[in-house]
VOGU-3710 file (C-alpha; in Angstrom, 3 decimals, decimal comma):
1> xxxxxxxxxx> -62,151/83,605/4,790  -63,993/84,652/7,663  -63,330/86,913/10,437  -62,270/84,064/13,013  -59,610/82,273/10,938  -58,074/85,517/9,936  -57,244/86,690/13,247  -55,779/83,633/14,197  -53,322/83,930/11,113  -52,734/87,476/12,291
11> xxxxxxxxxx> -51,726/86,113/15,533  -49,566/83,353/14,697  -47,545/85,613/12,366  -46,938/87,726/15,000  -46,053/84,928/17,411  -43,658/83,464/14,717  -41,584/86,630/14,534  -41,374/87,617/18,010  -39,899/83,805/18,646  -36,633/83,992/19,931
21> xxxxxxxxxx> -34,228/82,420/17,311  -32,935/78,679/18,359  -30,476/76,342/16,739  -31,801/73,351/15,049  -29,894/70,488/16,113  -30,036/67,226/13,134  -28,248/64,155/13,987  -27,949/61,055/11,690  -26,986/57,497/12,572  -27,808/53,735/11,949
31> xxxxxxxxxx> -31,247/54,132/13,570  -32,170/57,050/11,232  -32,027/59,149/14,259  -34,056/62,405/14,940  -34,695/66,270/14,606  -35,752/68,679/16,628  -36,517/72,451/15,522  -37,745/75,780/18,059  -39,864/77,652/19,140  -41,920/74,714/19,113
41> xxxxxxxxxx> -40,152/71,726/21,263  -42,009/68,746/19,847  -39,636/66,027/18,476  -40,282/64,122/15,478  -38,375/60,735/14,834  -37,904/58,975/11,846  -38,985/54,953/11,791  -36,255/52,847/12,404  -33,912/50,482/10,103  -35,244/47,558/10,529
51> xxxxxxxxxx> -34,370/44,332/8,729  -36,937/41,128/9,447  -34,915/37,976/10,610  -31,711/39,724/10,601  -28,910/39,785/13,543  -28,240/43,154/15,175  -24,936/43,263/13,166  -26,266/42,759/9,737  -28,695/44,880/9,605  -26,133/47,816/11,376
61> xxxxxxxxxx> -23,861/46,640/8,414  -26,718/47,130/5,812  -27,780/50,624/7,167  -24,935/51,798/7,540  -24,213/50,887/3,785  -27,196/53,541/2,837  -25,777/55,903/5,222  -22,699/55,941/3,703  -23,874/56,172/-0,049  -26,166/59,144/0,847
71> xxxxxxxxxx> -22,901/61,171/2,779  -24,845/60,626/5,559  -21,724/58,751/7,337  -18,411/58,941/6,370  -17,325/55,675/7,227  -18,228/53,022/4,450  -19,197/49,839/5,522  -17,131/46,273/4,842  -17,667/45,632/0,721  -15,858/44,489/-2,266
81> xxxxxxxxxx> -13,802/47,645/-3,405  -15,852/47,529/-7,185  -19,036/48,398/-5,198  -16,988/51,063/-3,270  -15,410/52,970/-6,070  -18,586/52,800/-7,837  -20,490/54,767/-4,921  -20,428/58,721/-5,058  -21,981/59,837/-1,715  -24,839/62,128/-2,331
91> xxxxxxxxxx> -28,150/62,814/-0,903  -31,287/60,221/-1,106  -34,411/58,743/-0,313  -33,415/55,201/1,042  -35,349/52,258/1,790  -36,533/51,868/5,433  -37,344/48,038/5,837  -36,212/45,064/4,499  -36,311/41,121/5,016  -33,534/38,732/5,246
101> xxxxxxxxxx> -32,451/35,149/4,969  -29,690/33,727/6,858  -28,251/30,216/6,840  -24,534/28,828/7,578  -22,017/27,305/4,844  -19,072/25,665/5,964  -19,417/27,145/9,608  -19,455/30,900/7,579  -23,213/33,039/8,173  -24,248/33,542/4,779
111> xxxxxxxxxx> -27,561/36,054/4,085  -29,342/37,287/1,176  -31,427/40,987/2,223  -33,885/42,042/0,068  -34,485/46,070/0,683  -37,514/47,686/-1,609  -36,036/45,948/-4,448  -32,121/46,261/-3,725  -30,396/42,907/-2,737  -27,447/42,289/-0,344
121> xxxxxxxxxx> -25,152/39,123/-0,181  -23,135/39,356/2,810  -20,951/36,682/4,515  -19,641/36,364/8,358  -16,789/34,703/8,436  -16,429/35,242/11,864  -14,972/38,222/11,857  -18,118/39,615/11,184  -20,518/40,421/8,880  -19,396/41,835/5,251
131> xxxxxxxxxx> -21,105/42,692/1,923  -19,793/40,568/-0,950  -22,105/41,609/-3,165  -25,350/42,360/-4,664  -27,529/44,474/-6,596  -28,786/48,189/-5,884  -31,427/50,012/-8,003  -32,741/52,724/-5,683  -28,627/53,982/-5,446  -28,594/53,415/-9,219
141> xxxxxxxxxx> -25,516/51,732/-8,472  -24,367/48,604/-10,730  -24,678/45,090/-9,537  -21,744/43,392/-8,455  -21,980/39,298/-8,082  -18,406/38,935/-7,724  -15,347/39,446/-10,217  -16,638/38,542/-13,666  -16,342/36,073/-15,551  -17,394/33,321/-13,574
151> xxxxxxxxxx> -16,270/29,799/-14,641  -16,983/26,728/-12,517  -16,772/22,765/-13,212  -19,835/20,739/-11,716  -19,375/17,307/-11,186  -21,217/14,170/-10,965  -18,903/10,871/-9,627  -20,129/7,661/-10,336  -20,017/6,995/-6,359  -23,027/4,488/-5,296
161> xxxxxxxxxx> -24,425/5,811/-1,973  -21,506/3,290/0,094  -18,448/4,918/-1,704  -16,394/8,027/-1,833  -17,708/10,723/-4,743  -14,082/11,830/-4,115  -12,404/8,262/-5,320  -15,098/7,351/-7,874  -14,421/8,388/-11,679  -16,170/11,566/-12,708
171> xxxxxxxxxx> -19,465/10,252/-14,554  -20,699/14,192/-15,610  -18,637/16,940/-16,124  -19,816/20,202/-16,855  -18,189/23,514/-17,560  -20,622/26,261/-16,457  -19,977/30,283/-17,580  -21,545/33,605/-16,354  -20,511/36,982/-17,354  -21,939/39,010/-14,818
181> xxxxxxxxxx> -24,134/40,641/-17,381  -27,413/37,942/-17,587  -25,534/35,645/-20,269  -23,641/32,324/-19,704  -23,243/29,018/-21,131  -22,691/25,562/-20,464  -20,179/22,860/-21,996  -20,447/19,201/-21,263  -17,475/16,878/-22,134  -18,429/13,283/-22,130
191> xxxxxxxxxx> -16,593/10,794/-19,811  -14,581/8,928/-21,963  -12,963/11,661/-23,912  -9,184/10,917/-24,634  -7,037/13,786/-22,849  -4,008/14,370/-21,260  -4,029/13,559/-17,580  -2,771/16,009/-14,659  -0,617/13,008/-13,294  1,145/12,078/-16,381
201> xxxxxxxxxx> -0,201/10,494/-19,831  -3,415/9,654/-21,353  -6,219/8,538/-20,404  -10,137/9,133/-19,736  -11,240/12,417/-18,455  -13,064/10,680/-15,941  -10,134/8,630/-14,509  -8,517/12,279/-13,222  -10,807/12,042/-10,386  -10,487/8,446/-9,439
211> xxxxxxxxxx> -6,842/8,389/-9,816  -5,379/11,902/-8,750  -8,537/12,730/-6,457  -9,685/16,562/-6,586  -6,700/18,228/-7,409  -5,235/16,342/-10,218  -9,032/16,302/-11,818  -9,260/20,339/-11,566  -5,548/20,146/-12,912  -6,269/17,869/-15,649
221> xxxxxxxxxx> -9,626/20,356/-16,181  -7,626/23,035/-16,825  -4,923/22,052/-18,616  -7,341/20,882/-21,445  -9,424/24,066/-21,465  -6,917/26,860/-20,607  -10,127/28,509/-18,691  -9,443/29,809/-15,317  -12,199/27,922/-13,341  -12,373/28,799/-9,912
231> xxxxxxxxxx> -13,705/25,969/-8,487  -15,848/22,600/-8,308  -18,886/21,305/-6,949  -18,794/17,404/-6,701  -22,118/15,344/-5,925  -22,315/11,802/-6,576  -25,727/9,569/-6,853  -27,222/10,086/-3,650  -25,671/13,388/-3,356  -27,544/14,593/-6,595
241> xxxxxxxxxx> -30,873/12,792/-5,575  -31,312/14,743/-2,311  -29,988/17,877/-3,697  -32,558/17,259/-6,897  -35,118/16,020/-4,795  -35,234/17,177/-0,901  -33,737/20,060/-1,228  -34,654/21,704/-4,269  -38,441/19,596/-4,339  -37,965/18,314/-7,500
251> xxxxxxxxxx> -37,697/20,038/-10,733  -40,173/20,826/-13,885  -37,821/18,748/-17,058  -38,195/19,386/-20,514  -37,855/15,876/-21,818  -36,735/16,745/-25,492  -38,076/13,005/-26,483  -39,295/9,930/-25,381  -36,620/7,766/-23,548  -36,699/3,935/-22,399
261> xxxxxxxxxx> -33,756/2,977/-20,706  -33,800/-0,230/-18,996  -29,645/0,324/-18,093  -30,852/3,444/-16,236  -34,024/2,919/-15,120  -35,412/6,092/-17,207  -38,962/6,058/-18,185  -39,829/9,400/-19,890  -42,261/10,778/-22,540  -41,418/13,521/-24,438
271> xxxxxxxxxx> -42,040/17,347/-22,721  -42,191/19,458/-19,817  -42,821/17,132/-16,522  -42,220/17,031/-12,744  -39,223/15,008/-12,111  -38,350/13,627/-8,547  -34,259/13,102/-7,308  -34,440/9,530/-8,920  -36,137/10,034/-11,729  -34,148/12,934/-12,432
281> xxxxxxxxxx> -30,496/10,379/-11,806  -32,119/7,968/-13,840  -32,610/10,416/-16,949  -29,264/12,157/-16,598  -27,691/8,430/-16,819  -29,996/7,387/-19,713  -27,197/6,801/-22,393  -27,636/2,681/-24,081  -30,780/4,084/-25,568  -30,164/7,154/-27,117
291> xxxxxxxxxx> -28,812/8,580/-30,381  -24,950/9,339/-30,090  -24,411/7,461/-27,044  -22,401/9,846/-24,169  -22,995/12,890/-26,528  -26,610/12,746/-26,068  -26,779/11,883/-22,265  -23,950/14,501/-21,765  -26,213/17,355/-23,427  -29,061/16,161/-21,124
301> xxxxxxxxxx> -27,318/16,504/-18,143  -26,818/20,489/-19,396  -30,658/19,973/-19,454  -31,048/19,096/-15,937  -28,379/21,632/-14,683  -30,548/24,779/-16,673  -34,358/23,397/-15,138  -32,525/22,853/-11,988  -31,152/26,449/-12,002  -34,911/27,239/-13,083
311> xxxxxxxxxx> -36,180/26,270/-10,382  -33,751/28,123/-7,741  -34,831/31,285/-9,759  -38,842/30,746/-8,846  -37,708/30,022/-5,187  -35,819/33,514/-5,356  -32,868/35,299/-3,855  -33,770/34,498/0,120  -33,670/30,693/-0,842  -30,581/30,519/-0,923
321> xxxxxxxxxx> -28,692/30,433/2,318  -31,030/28,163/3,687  -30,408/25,952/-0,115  -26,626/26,333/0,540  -27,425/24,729/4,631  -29,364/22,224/3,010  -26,417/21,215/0,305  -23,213/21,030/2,256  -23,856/17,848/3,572  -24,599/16,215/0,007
331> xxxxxxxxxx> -21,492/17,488/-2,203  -18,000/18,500/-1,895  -16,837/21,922/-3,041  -14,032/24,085/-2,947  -16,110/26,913/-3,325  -16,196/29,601/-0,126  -18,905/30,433/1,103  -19,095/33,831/-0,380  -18,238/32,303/-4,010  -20,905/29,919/-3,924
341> xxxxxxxxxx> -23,322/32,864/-2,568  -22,729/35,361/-5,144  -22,441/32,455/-7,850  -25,887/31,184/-7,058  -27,429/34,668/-6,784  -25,764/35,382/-10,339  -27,845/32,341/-11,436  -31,276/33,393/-10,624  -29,962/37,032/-12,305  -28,847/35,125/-15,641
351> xxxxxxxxxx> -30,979/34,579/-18,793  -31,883/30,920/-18,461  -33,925/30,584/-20,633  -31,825/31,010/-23,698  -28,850/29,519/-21,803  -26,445/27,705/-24,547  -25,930/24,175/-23,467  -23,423/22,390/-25,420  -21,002/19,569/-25,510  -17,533/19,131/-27,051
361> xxxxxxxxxx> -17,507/18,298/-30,945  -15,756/14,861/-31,289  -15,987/11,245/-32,366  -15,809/7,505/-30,738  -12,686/5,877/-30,873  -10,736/3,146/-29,044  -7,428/3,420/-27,415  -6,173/-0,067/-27,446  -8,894/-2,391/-26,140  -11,075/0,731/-24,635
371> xxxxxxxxxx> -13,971/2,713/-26,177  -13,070/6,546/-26,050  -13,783/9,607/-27,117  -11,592/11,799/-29,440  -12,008/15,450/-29,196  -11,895/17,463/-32,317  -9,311/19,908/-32,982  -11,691/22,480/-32,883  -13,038/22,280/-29,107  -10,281/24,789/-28,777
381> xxxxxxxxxx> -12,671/27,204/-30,385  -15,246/26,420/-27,822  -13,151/26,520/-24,762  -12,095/30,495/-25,925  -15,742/31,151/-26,274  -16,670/30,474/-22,865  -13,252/32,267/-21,534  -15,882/35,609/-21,112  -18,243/33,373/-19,409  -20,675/33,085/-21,893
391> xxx> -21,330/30,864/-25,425  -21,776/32,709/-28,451  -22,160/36,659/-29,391
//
């Protein structure tokens, strides 16, 4: 060390402890605020919270979120109580920026924000903006999509573009699972199955919609399953084309063989191909040409439903409230807009790829001069499997 440098050590060791002592005065809120420390009155500040695209209110709402699960605040933010109890205030490194995507559902803001690798669902319903859910890695906290299982019935009406989906007979019905965990499942029940009817009787599934509208098909839904679905989303055939096709931009469809269907219109060779919103209706309609009639066509409409839900996963979490804005306009639902938000987002999050698709064991039949479907006795196996959201072990 030489002679210069040491004296000024000497000095500033002496000027250090002859400093009169001063208070350092720390102050923490939603703008990570700043601290300032004597002798030496320079002020350092910490870069603010900022969220790209986000309102004023959401991102407050999101900061103050990591604020509260670092002690730093007191005062916890709007959330579902599971994510609540599950936070233990204690002292962290937090993210500092973040990007959102906003969109509106049924006159509700809806917004996905994506923070360093921790997502947020949140929902204004006016009253303003909430967490309903999400996932958050860097608090090591566990996700939360909303309360598991997750059980939903998706619907396709036979309604031609000039008629109401919510009068025509129900032409695809699914049964979709989620657990919450990454596993789900998916049960189709072909249209003509023989069941008991919401409004009294017999009679084909798909007549619950077209006779007892919304309600009585839901009824009729679950009354047959014993599964607590909490909801429907309805499309009929131009619904499902622009959803397939203009909003989502097509999907890649694993053809599993060659089909010819002059009834449908459905021209396909066997594997993976780019299918538009027609081509797409005209497959999932396919049912003249195929081996076990409504069986068949009913398991490739689970088919369209998983590549469909494929393709929201490569378009990501920040897809969707803008997807949801898109939708409304092309199916009915008695989803809220925070159920359809953290259902979606629990999509992209589930294992797709292995997804069970399946469709209710049971034989062709006729009920006086009609062609039905009889149910085997043991679909009640299948509907208790999916009661956890999920098929199988």
């Amino acid at each position: 060390m030489n002679r210069r440098v040491a004296v000024l050590l000497v000095l500033a060791v002496i000027a250090t402890a002859c400093a009169p002592e001063e208070a350092v005065e720390s102050t923490t809120s939603s703008s990570r605020a700043t601290t300032t420390s004597a002798p030496d009155p320079t002020t350092t500040t910490a870069p603010p919270f900022t969220i790209e695209n986000a309102p004023p209110e959401l991102t407050a709402v999101v900061d103050s979120f990591y604020l509260y699960a670092t002690g730093a605040e007191t005062k916890a933010p709007p959330m579902p109580e599971p994510v609540l109890a599950a936070i233990a205030p204690k002292p962290a490194e937090t993210p500092q920026a973040g990007v959102a995507s906003v969109g509106t559902f049924k006159g509700h803001g809806v917004a996905t924000v994506e923070v360093d690798g921790d997502l947020f669902l949140a929902v204004d319903d006016g009253s303003g903006w909430r967490i309903v859910g999400g996932n958050w890695p860097n608090l090591s906290l566990p996700a939360y999509y909303g309360p598991a299982p997750r059980l939903v019935a998706v619907v396709g009406s036979d309604a031609r573009p000039w008629e109401d989906v919510a009068t025509a007979r129900a032409d695809s019905i699914h049964f979709v699972g989620l657990d919450g965990a990454g596993q789900g499942g998916i049960v189709g029940v072909p249209r003509d199955s023989w069941v008991p009817i919401a409004g009294g009787g017999r009679n084909k599934i798909n007549a619950a919609l077209a006779d007892y509208g919304v309600e009585g098909m839901m009824q009729t839904f679950r009354d047959l399953t014993g599964l607590p679905l909490e909801g429907y989303v309805l499309t009929g055939f131009l619904g499902f084309q622009e959803m397939l096709g203009n909003v989502l931009g097509g999907i890649d469809l694993v053809v599993p063989y060659a089909i010819s269907d002059s009834a449908s219109g459905a021209d396909f060779q066997a594997g993976a191909q780019y299918v538009n919103g027609p081509e797409a209706l005209a497959f999932t309609r396919a049912r003249k040409s195929l081996p076990n009639g409504d069986f068949t066509r009913s398991a490739n409409q689970g088919l369209v439903l998983i590549d469909s839900a494929k393709n929201l996963r490569s378009k990501g979490y920040g897809a969707i409230p803008r997807l949801m804005e898109l939708s409304e306009g092309w199916m009915l639902t008695d989803l809220s807009a925070e159920q359809l938000l953290t259902f979606a987002s629990l999509v992209i999050g589930s294992n797709l790829d292995t997804m069970p698709n399946m469709v209710t064991p049971g034989s062709s039949g006729t009920a006086g001069s009609a062609s039905v479907v009889y149910l085997s006795d043991s679909v009640s196996e299948l509907w208790a499997d999916l009661a956890d959201g999920r098929l199988g072990s």
